[in-house]
N, C-alpha and C positions, 0 to 999 in steps of 0.2 A: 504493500500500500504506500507508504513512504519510503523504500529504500531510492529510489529514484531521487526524490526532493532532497534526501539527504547525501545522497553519490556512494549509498554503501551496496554490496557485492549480496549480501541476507543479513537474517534480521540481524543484531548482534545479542538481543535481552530474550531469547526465549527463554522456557521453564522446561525444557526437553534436556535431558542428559547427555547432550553432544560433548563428544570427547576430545574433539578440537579447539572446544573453547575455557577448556581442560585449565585454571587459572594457576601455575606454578608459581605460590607466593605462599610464604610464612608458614602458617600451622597446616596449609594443604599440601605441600609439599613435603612438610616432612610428616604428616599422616601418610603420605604415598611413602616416601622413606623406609618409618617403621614397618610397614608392611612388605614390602621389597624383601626386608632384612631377616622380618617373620618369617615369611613362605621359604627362603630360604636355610633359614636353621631347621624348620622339618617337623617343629616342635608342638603339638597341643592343638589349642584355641588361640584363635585370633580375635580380639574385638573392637569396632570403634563405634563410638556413643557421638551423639550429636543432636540439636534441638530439630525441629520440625524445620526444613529448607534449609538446612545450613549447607547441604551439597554429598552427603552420603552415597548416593545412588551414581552419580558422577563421579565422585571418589570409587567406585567399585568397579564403575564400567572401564575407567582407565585403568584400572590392576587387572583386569581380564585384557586389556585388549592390547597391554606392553608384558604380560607375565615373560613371555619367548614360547620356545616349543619344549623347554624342559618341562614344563607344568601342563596339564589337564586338567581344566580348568568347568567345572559345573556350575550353574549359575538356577539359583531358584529365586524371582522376585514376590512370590506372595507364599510364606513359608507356613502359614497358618489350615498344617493339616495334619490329620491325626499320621501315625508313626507309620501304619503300611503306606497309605498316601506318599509319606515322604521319603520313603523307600525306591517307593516307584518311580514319582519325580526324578530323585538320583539316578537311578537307574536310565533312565530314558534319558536324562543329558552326560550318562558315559555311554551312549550307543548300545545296551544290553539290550537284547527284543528278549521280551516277558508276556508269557502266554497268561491268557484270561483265567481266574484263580488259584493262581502258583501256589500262594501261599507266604507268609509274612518268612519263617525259614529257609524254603529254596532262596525264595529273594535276596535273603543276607547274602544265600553262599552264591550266588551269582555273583554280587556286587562284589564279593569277597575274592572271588574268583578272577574278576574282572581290575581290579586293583592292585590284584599281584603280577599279573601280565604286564601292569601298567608301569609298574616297579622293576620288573627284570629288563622292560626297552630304557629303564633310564628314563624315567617322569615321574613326576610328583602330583597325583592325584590333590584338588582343593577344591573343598564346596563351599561357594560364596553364597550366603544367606543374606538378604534383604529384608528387610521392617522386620527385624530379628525378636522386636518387641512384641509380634503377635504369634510369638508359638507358642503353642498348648505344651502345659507342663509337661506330660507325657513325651510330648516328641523331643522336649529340653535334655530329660534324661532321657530317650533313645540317641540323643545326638552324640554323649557322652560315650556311652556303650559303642557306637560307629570308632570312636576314636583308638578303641583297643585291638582294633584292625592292626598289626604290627608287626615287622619282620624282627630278626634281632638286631639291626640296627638303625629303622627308622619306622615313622609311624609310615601303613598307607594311605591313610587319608587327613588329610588337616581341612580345620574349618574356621572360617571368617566370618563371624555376625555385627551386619552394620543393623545400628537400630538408635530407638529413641533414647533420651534418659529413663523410661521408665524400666528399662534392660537392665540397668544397674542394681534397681529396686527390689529387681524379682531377684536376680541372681544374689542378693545377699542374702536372702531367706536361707533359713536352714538347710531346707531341703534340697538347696543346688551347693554344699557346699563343695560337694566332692568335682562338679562341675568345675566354681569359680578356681576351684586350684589348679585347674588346666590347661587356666588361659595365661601363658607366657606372656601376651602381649598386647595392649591395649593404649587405646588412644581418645581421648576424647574432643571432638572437635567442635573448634568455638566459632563466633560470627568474625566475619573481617574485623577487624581492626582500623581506627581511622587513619594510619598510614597506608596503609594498604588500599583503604577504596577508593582514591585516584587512580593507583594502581589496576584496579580491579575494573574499572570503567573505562581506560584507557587498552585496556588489554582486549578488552571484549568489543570496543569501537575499532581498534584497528586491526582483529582477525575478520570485523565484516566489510574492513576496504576503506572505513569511515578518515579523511585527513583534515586535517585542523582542529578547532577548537567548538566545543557544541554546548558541555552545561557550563553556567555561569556559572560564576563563586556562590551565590547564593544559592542557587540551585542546588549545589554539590551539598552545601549544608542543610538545608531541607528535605535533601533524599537519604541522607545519614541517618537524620535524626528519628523520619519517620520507618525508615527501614532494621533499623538496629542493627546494621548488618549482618542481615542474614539476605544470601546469596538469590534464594527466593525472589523475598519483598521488593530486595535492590532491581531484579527482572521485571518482576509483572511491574512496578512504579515506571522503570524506563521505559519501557513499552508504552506505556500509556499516556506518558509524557510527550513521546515521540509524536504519537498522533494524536492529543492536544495539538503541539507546534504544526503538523503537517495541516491538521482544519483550518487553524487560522492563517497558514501560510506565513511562519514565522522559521528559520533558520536555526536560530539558539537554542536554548531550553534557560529559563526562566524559574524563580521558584513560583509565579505563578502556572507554571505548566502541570510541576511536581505536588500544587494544593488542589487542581483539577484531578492528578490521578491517583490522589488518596482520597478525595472524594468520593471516587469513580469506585472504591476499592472497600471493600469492607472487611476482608480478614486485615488489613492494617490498619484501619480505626482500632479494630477493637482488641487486636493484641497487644500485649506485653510481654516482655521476658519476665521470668520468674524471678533473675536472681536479684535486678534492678529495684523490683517492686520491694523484695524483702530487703534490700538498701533503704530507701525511700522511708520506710515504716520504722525500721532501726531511726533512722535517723530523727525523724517525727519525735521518738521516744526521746531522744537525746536534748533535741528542743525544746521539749515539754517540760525533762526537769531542770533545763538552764534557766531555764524563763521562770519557773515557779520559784527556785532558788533567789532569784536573783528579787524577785517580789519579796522575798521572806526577809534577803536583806538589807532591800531599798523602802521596803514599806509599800511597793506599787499594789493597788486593790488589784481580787482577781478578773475582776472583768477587766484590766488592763491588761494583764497577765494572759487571759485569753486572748483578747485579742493581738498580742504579740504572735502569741504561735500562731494564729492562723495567719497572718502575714506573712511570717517566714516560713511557716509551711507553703502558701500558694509561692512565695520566691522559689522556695526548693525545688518544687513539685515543675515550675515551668524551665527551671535551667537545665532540672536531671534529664526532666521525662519531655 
């Protein structure tokens, strides 16, 4: 629609997992690092944690699609199935043809079968798990059980769960603990950072051919604030922004472009990060007994006193958030 108005090649903001626009910078690069470094030690569980959009799924596509050919590489993105299900799943992205009710046993010894072949050519069998946060407990500990697959001196199969924070949650529960001991190696991955997001919009304008200059300064801090940077928000916002400028036939990006498409947007109205908000409310706290202290002794009434923190609260509340 507007690549033309702007001189770019496609679009540069979608929310599709292209692995060309693959952003090598800071904690996503060395999240791809540790992992590199995982699948090659051989070792366990692999995990990385990260908020809702922060780029997980993209982080995954590009370990599948630079692993090399030493690895064989399975790939399940809706991991939420009971234990033969996920059996089967596997099976069918190592190539195993599995007749109509095998049985949850032969299936093992296939896949079992199928993984030691895998190991005598010289590969490294790895099951990358997607939204890692909605597998059934059951299949959490069959996944466990899969990992005892083992020669004497390597495992055959390793496995990588990218998923939400609420991954961390479950797996500290009792019941997973023999799980959480098997994961060597883990990464939690956070939103851009504001060095980075010039970074991160310059990188994605100029893989779509974009040259020159496009959001203003104010802009840039408008789509920060309202995005939190998370890699998501920052997308659909510039998108939308784009065509804002492309309607009105406007060249730049303005933060009036960037209030038209949080308008336009309602999962960024209405979120927040989590860990912000419990700042915010700390902090409130912190306010509240300055202010009262400070009444107790200056002698200010407390309706002065109230009214202090709520001023400095609505100060706080518009610089943080």
């Amino acid at each position: 629609m507007y690549l033309r108005h702007f001189g770019m090649r496609e679009q540069p903001f979608t929310i599709t997992p292209d692995t060309s626009f693959f952003f090598p910078y800071g904690s996503y690069m060395e999240a791809y690092n540790v992992l590199v470094v995982a699948l090659r030690s051989g070792e366990g569980f692999i995990k990385v944690t990260g908020e809702v959009g922060t780029g997980k799924t993209l982080l995954c596509r590009k370990l599948i699609s630079s692993v090399g050919k030493d690895f064989e590489v399975a790939y399940i993105p809706n991991p939420c199935l009971h234990p033969e299900a996920l059996l089967m799943a596997l099976a069918e992205e190592l190539g195993i043809q599995v007749k109509p009710g095998i049985g949850q046993h032969h299936l093992l010894k296939l896949i079992n079968h199928k993984l030691v072949k895998l190991s005598s050519a010289g590969k490294q069998a790895v099951l990358c798990l997607d939204e890692a946060q909605t597998i059934p407990d059951e299949s959490l500990e069959y996944l466990r059980l899969l990992t005892n697959l083992e020669t004497e001196k390597k495992k055959l199969l390793q496995i990588v769960l990218f998923g939400q924070p609420e991954l961390n949650q479950r797996l500290s529960g009792p019941s997973f603990r023999q799980l959480k001991q098997r994961i060597t190696f883990s990464y939690d991955l956070p939103p851009i950072d504001w060095k980075g997001f010039n970074a991160y919009l310059g990188y994605r304008l100029s893989r779509s051919g974009f040259r020159g200059r496009l959001f203003m300064p104010d802009a840039i801090t408008e789509l920060y604030r309202k995005s939190h940077g998370i890699p998501r928000l920052i997308n659909i916002l510039c998108h939308k922004s784009l065509m804002a400028a492309y309607g009105l036939g406007h060249k730049t990006i303005s933060r009036k472009h960037i209030r038209l498409a949080v308008k336009d947007t309602e999962c960024v109205r209405f979120w927040r990060p989590l860990a912000p908000q419990r700042f915010v409310y700390g902090m409130l706290v912190v306010l509240a007994v300055i202010t009262v202290l400070a009444g107790i002794v200056y002698g200010t009434s407390s309706a002065d006193a109230s009214n202090n923190i709520h001023a400095m609260a609505n100060l706080f509340m518009e610089r943080k958030m």
